[in-house]
N, C-alpha and C positions, 0 to 999 in steps of 0.2 A: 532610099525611099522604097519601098513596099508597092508591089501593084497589087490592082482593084480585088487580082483575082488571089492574093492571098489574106488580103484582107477579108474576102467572102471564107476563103479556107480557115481561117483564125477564126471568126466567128462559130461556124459553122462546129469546129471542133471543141471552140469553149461551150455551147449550148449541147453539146454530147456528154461533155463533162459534167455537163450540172444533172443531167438527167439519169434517174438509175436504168439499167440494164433492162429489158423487158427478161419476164418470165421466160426462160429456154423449158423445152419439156425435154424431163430425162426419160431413156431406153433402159433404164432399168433404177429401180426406186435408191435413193438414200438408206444405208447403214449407219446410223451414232456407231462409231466404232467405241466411245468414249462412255457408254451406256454402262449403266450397272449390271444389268443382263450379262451385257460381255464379259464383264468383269468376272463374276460368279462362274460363269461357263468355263474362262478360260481356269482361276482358281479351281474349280473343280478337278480338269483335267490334269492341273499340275501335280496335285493331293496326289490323283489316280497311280497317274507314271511315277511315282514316288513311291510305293508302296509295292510288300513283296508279294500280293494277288497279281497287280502287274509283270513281273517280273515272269511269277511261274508262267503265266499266260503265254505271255510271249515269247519263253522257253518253248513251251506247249507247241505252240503254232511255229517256232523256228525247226526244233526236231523233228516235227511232221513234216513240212515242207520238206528238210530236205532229206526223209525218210522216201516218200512219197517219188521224188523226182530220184532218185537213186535205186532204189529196188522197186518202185511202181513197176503197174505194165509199160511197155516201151511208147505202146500209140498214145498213151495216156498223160506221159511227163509235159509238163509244159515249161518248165525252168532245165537247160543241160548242163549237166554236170562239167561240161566239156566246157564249155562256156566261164566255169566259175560260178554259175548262181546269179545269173546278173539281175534275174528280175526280183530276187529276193536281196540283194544289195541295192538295189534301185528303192525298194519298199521300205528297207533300214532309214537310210538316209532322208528317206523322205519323211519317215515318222517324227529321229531326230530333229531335220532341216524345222518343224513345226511344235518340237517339244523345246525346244530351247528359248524361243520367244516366249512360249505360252508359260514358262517356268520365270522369265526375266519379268513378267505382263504381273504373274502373281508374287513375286517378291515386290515389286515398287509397288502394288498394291499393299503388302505388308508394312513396309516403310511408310505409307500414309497411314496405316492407321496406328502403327509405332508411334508417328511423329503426334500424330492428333493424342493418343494415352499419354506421350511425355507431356506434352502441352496441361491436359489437363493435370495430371502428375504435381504441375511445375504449379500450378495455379492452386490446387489444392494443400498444397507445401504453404505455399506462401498466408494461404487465409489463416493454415494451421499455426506458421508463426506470430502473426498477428493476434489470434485469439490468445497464444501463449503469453505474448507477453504484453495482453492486458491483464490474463489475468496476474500476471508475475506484477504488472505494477499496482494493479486492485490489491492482491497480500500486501505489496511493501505499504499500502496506504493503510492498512487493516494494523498491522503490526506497529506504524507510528499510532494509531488511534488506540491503540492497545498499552500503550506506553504509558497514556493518560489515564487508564481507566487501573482503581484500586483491584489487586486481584482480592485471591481468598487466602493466600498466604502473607497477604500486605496487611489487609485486615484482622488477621488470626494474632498480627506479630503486633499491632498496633493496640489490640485488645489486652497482649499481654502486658503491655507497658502501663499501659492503662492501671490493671489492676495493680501492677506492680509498684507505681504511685502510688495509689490509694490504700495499700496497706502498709505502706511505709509513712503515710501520712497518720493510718490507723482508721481511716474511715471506714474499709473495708471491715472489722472487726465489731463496730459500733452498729454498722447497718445490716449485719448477721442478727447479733442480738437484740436490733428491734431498738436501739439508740441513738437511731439519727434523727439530725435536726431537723428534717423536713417529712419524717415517718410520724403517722398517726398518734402514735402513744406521746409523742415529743409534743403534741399541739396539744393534749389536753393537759400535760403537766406545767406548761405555761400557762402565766397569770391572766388574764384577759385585761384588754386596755381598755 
């Protein structure tokens, strides 16, 4: 059995539960790190470090540096050679330790918009097979409908039979010369009834 006073503690903590958090005020504002902003910026830099203007650059600035700290004036070096360079190997790593994310941050950005181009890719594939093979079944229906209908070498060949009859029958000969049964000159040489 439970006493009174965890039954007050039970309560107490289920009505905390139910309740949201009050507003905490932050020491220093919220970054979307997830922002397109970021995204762009970080893209950007990666582009940069990619390319051989960066390259020479930092050629440029690694040779002076440790031009500078080697034959400089003595009061003046601030990285010792004696040392190894440490503050200019501190600086390396630390551009790397920042260029390898920001190079990982704009590839999976690539990848998203890879995937979104396949996606449409995939989607425009598919309407294109669709269209194709209505229209591939539209022709095969054109071509049966086509099947039906007389062409012009049906009718050229049907014509010839035609005559081909009727001058074997001799009509054709009779209705050259203006001798058919049903041609004007034939109606007046019959008798009238």
């Amino acid at each position: 059995m439970r006493s009174p006073m965890m039954k007050w503690i039970g309560l107490l903590m289920a009505e905390r539960l139910d309740m949201p958090l009050p507003a905490r005020r932050r020491w220093m504002p919220r970054v979307d790190l997830e922002s397109e902003g970021v995204g762009r910026v970080a893209e950007a830099i990666a582009r940069f470090t990619g390319t051989p203007q960066f390259l020479v650059w930092l050629s440029v600035f690694v040779f002076g540096w440790l031009a500078w700290n080697t034959w400089g004036p003595e009061h003046l070096r601030f990285d010792k050679v004696e040392l190894g360079f440490t503050t200019l190997t501190l600086m390396l790593s630390l551009q790397a330790s920042y260029a390898a994310p920001l190079i990982l941050l704009a590839q999976n950005r690539q990848d998203d918009r890879d995937r979104v181009t396949a996606e449409q890719d995939r989607q425009r594939a598919e309407r294109n097979l669709a269209d194709t093979e209505y229209v591939a079944r539209e022709l095969a229906a054109l071509r049966l409908a086509l099947n039906d209908v007389a062409t012009r070498d049906f009718v050229r060949s049907e014509l010839r039979d035609l005559l081909d009859d009727l001058d074997a029958a001799g009509l054709l000969e009779r209705a050259r010369s203006g001798n058919h049964p049903n041609s004007p000159a034939s109606e007046s040489e019959q008798p009238p009834r």
